[in-house]
C-alpha positions as CSV (number, residue, x, y, z in Angstrom):
1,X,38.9,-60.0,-82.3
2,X,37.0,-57.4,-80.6
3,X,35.5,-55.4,-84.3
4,X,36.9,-52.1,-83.3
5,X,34.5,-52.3,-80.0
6,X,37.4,-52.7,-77.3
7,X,37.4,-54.8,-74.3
8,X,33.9,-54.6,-73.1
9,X,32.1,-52.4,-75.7
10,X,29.6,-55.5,-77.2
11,X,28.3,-56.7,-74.2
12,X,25.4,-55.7,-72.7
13,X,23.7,-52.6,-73.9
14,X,25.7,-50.0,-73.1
15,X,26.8,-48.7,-76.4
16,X,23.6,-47.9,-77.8
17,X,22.8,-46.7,-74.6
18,X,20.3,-49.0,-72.9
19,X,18.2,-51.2,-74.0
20,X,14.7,-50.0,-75.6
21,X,13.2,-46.5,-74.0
22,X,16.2,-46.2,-71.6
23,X,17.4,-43.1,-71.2
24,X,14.7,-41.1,-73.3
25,X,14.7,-38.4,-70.6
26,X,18.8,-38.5,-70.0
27,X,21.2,-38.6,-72.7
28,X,18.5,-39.8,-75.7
29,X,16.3,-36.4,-74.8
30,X,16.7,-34.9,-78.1
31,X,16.3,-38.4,-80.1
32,X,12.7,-38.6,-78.1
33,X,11.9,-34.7,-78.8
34,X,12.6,-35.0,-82.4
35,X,11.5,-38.7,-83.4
36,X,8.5,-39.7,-80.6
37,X,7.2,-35.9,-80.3
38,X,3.8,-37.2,-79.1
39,X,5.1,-40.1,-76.4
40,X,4.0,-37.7,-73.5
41,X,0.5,-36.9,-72.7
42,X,-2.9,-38.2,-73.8
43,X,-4.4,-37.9,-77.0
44,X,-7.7,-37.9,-77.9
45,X,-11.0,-39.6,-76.1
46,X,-13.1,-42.4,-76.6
47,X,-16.9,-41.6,-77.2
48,X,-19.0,-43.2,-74.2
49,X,-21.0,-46.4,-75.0
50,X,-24.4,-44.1,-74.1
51,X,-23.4,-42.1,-77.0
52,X,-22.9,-44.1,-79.8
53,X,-25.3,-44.9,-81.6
54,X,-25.5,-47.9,-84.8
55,X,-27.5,-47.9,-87.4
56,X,-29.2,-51.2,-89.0
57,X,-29.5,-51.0,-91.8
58,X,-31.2,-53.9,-95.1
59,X,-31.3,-53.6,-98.4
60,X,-34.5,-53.8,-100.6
61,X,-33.0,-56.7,-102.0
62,X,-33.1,-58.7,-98.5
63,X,-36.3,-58.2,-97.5
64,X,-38.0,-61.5,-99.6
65,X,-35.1,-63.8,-98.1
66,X,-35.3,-62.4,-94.7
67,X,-39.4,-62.3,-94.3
68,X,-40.9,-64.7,-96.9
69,X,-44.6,-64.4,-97.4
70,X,-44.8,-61.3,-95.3
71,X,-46.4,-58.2,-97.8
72,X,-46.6,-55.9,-94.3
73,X,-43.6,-55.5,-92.5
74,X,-42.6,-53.3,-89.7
75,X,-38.6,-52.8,-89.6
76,X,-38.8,-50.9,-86.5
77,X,-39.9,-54.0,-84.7
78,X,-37.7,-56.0,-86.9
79,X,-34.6,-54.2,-85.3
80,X,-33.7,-52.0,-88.1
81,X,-33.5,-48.1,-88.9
82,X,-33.3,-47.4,-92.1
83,X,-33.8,-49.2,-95.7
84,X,-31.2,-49.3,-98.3
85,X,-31.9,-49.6,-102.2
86,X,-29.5,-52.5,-103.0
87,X,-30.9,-55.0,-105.0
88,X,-33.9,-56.3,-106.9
89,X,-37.5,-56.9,-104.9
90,X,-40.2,-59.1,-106.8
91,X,-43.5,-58.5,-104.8
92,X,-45.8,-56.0,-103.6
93,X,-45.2,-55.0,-100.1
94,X,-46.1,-52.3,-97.4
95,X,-43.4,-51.4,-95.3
96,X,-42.9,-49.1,-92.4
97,X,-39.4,-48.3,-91.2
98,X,-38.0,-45.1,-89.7
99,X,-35.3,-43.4,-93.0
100,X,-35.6,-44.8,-96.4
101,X,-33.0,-43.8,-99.2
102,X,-35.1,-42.5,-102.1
103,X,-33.9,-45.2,-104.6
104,X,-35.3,-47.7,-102.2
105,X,-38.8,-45.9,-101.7
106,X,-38.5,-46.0,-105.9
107,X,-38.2,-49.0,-106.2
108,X,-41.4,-50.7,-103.6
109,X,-43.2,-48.1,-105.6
110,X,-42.1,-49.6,-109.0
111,X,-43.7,-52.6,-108.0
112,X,-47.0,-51.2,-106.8
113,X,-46.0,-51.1,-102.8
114,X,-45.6,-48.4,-99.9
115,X,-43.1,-46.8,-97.6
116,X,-44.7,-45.6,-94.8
117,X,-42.3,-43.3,-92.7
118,X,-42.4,-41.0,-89.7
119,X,-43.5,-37.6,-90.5
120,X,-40.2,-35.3,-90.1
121,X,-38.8,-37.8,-93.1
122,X,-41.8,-37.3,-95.6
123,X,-41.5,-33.6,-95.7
124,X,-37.9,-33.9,-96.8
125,X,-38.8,-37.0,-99.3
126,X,-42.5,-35.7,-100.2
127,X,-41.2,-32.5,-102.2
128,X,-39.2,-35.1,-104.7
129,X,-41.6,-38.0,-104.7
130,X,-45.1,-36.3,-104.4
131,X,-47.3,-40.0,-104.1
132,X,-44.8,-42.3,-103.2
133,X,-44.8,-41.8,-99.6
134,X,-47.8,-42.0,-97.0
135,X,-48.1,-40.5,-93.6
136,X,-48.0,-42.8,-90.9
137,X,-51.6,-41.0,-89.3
138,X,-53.2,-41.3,-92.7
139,X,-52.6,-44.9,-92.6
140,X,-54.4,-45.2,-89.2
């Protein structure tokens, strides 16, 4: 009738001793110490909003579907930091954004084209890729 539990022993929550995180500094102290051993305290830290910073970045690929027509295109203006080398590019173009990866600076050159990047990126890129890259004052 009663399972083994005795008179009152199922009702409530009293045999398991409370009900959820009851009791974690009484009688379950050790259960929490051993099981839960970072439930006190604060942990880590969330970067403020002035400090995080997202790239955008496209693909080689996307630049004919986003800017059709267009042979000269700032990204910068566009909204977007660096260029990728993803995909496959079918015209001539002169583009000026702020990082490039080297298989997309390749690949405009491939087709006759330019990458035209801030100065501090050409000297790493210009050792690799000797006329692939113009300055952004030579252009002027």
């Amino acid at each position: 009738m009663t399972h083994g539990k005795g008179k009152k022993g199922g009702r409530g929550a009293g045999l398991r001793g409370g009900r959820g995180n009851a009791g974690l500094l009484k009688h379950k102290y050790m259960h929490m110490l051993k099981y839960m051993p970072d439930h006190f305290g604060k942990h880590g830290f969330k970067r403020p909003r002035s400090v995080v910073k997202r790239n955008r970045a496209i693909n080689v690929g996307q630049l004919e579907e986003r800017f059709p027509g267009k042979s000269d295109i700032d990204l910068g203006k566009e909204g977007f930091d660096k260029l990728l080398g993803s995909g496959i590019i079918n015209s001539k173009m002169k583009i000026k954004v702020n990082s490039a990866s080297e298989k997309a600076i390749g690949k405009i050159k491939d087709k006759g084209g330019k990458v035209i990047l801030p100065e501090e990126k050409i000297e790493e890129i210009a050792e690799e890729q000797a006329g692939e890259v113009v300055n952004q004052s030579e252009e002027k």
